[in-house]
C-alpha positions as CSV (number, residue, x, y, z in Angstrom):
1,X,34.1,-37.5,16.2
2,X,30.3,-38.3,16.8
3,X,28.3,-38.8,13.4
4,X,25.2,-37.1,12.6
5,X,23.1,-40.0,10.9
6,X,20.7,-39.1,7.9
7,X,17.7,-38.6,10.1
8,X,18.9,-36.5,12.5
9,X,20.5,-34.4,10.4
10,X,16.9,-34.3,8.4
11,X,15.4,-33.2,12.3
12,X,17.5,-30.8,12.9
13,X,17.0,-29.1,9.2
14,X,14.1,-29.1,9.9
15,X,14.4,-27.5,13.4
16,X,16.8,-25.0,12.0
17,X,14.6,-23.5,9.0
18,X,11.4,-22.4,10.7
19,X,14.1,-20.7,13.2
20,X,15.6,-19.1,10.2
21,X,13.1,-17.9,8.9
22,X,12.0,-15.7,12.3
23,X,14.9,-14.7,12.3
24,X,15.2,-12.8,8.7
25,X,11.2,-11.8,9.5
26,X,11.9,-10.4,12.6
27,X,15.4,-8.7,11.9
28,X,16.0,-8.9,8.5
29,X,13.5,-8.2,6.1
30,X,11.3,-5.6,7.9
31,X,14.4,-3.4,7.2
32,X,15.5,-4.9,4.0
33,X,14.3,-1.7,1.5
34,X,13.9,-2.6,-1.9
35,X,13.3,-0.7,-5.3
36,X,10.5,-1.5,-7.4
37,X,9.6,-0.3,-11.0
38,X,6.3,0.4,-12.4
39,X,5.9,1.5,-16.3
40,X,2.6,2.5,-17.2
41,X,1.3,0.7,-20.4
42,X,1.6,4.2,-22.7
43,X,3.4,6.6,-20.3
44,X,7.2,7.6,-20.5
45,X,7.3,11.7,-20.2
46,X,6.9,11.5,-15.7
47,X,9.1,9.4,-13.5
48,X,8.6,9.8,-9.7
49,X,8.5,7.9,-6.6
50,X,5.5,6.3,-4.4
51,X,5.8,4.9,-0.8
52,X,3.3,4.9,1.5
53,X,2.3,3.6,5.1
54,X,5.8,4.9,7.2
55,X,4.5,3.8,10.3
56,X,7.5,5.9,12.1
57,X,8.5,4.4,15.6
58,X,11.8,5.9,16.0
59,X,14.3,4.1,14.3
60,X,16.0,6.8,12.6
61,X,19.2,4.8,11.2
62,X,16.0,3.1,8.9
63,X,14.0,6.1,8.2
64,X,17.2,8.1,7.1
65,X,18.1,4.9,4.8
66,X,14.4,5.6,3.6
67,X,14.6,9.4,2.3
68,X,18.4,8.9,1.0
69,X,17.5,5.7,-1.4
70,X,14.7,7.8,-2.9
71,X,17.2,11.2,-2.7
72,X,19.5,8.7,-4.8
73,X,16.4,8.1,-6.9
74,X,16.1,12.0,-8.3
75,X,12.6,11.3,-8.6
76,X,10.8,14.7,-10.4
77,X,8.8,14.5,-7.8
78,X,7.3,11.7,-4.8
79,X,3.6,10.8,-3.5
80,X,2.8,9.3,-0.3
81,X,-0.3,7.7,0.5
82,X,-0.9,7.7,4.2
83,X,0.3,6.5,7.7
84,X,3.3,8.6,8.4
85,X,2.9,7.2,12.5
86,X,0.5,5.6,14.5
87,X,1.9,8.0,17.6
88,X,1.6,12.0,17.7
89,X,5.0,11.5,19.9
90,X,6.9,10.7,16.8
91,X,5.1,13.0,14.5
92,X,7.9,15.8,14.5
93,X,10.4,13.5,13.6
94,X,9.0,11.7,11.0
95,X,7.9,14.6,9.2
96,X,11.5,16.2,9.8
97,X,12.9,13.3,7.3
98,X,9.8,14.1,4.8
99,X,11.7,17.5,4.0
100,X,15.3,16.3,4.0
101,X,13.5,14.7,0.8
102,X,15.0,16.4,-2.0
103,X,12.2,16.6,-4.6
104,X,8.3,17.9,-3.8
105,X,6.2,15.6,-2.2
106,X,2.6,15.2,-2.2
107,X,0.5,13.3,0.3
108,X,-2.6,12.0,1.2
109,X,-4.1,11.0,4.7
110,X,-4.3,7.1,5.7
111,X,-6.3,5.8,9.0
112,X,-3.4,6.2,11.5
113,X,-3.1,9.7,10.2
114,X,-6.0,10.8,11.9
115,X,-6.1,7.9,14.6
116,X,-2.7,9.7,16.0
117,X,-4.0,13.0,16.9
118,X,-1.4,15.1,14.8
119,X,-2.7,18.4,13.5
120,X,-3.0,18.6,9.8
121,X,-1.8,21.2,9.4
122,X,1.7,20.0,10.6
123,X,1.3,17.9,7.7
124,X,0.4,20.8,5.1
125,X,3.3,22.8,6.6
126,X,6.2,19.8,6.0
127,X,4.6,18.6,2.6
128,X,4.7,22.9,1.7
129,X,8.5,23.0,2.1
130,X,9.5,20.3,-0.3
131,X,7.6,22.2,-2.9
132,X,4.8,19.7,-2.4
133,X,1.7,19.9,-0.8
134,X,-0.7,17.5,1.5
135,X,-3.5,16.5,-0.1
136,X,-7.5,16.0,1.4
137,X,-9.4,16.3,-0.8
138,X,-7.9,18.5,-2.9
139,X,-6.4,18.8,-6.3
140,X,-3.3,20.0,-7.5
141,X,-1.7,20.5,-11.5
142,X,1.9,20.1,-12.5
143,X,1.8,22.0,-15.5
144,X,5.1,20.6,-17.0
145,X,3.5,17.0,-17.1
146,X,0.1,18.1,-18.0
147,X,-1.0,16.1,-14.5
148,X,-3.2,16.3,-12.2
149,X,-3.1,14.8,-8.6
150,X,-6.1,14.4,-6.5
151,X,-5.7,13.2,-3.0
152,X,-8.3,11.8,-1.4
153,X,-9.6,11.2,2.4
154,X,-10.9,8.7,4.1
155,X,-14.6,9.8,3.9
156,X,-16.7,7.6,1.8
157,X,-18.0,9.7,-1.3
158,X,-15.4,11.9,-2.8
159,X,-17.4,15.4,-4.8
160,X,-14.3,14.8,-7.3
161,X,-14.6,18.0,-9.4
162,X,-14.1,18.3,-13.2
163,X,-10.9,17.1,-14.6
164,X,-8.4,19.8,-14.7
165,X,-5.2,18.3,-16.9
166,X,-5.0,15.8,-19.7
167,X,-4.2,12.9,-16.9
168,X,-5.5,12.6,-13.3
169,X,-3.5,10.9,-11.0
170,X,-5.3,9.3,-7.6
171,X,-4.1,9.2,-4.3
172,X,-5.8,7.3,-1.4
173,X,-4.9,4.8,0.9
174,X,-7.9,2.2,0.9
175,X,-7.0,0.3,-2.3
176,X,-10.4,-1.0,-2.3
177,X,-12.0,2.2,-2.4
178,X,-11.2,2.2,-6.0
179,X,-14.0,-0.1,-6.7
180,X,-16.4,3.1,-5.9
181,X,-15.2,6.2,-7.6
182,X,-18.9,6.6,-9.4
183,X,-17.8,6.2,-13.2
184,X,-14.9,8.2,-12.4
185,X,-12.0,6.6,-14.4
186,X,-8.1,7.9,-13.1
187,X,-4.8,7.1,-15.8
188,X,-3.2,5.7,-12.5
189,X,-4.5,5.0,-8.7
190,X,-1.5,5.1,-6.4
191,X,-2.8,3.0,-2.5
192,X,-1.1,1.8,0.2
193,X,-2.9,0.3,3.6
194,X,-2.1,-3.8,2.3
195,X,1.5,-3.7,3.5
196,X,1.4,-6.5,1.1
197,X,0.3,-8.4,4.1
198,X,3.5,-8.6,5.6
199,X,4.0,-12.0,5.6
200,X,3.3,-14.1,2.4
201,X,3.6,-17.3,1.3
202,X,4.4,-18.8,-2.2
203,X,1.6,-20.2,-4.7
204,X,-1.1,-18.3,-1.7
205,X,-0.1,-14.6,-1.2
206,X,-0.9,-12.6,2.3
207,X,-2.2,-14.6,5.1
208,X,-4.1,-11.7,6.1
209,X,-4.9,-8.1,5.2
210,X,-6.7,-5.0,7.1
211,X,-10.2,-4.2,5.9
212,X,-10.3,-1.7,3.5
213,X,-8.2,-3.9,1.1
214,X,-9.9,-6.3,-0.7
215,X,-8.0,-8.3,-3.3
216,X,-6.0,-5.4,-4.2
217,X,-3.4,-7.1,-1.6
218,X,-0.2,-6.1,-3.4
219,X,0.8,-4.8,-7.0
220,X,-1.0,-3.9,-10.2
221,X,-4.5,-4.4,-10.6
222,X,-7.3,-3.2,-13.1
223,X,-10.1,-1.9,-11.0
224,X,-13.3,-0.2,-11.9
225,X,-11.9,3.4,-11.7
226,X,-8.3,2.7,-13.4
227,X,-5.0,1.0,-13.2
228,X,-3.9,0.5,-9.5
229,X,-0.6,-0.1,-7.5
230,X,-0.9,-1.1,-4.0
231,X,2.8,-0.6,-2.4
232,X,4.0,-3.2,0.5
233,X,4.9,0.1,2.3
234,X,7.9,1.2,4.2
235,X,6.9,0.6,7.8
236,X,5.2,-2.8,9.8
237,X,2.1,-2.3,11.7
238,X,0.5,-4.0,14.8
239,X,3.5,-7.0,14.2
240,X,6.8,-6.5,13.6
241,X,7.4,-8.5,10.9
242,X,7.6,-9.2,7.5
243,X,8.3,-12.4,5.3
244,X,8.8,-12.8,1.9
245,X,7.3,-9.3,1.6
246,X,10.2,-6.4,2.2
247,X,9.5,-2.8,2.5
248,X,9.4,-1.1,-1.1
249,X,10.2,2.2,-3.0
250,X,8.5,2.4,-6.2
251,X,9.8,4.1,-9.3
252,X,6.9,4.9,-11.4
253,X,7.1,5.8,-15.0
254,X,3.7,7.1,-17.1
């Protein structure tokens, strides 16, 4: 039997982790849905779900894992906050598995939304049959919570009109555009866009992040125009990887 001295086995440690580690980035932990919760400092009466930034390339088995772990949820209801596909060939499919979801859900438009060329109107009629609705720049009341959700575009200024319900609910997918709402304040911000940077590394965070971020990489913040929670997202974009940074379903509570 040929013995492994102390320093080789050290070498090939060494070899073996950084191999490891593709490994679970590349086929692991892209795929690797988790559930997060969120409580609202004060809130309690509204429990739904947020994901955001799908990113649908046609790997159903995943997507389908995607709509039944927030099915299993039994959210009252579920926001989105943009990038349902980068592709208008996978449009039809990915907004097939928004209605298998079993509660209404209400959306709002991130960059590849419009970069893929899919009709909005698609998008209004696949958000309508869940009970929800897709919203640009518009505004919409659930009674029963006293809430109101406003979903907003990518098109700098939003004319936000006058609040409508005791508690205004935001949804947009630039996190950092929630340093310029002009004074107005939201009881919750709801963005997507970071995907948490996809890969990140202990005691530094994301090694990189798309403009329109900010610091607002990942989690809860306090930001000029309310609390804010940035989602890692569902989907990977331009890389397809993720490391120390798995895809998340949020549970939300206010």
């Amino acid at each position: 039997m040929t013995k492994i001295t102390r320093r080789k086995f050290l070498g090939l440690s060494a070899l073996a982790l950084p191999a490891a580690l593709g490994v679970d980035a590349r086929f692991i932990e892209p795929t690797s849905l988790r559930v997060t919760k969120f409580n609202l400092s004060g809130g309690g009466n509204c429990r739904f779900v947020h994901f955001t930034d799908f990113h649908h390339k046609g790997d159903v088995k995943y997507a389908a894992e995607v709509v039944r772990t927030i099915n299993e949820l039994a959210p009252e209801f579920v926001c989105f906050t943009g990038d349902l596909v980068e592709h208008e060939r996978f449009a039809t499919e990915a907004l097939g598995f928004i209605q298998q979801i079993r509660a209404p859900v209400y959306g709002s438009p991130g960059n590849h939304d419009y970069w893929s060329g899919v009709s909005f109107p698609e998008f209004e009629r696949a958000f309508a049959a869940t009970g929800g609705a897709w919203l640009v720049d518009r505004t919409i009341v659930l009674p029963k919570h006293d809430l109101e959700l406003v979903g907003m575009a990518l098109r700098g200024i939003h004319a936000f009109t006058a609040p409508r319900a005791s508690r205004q609910l935001l949804l947009l997918h630039y996190p950092e555009m929630a340093n310029g709402l002009h004074d107005r304040r939201f009881d919750l911000i709801l963005a997507g866009h970071s995907h948490g940077g996809q890969v990140r590394l202990p005691f530094y965070g994301a090694l990189i992040v798309p403009h329109g971020v900010g610091r607002y990489e990942l989690g809860y913040y306090e930001t000029p125009g309310g609390p804010l929670y940035v989602n890692a997202g569902i989907g990977t974009y331009r890389i397809p990887l993720r490391l120390n940074c798995r895809p998340e379903v949020t549970v939300v509570t206010m």
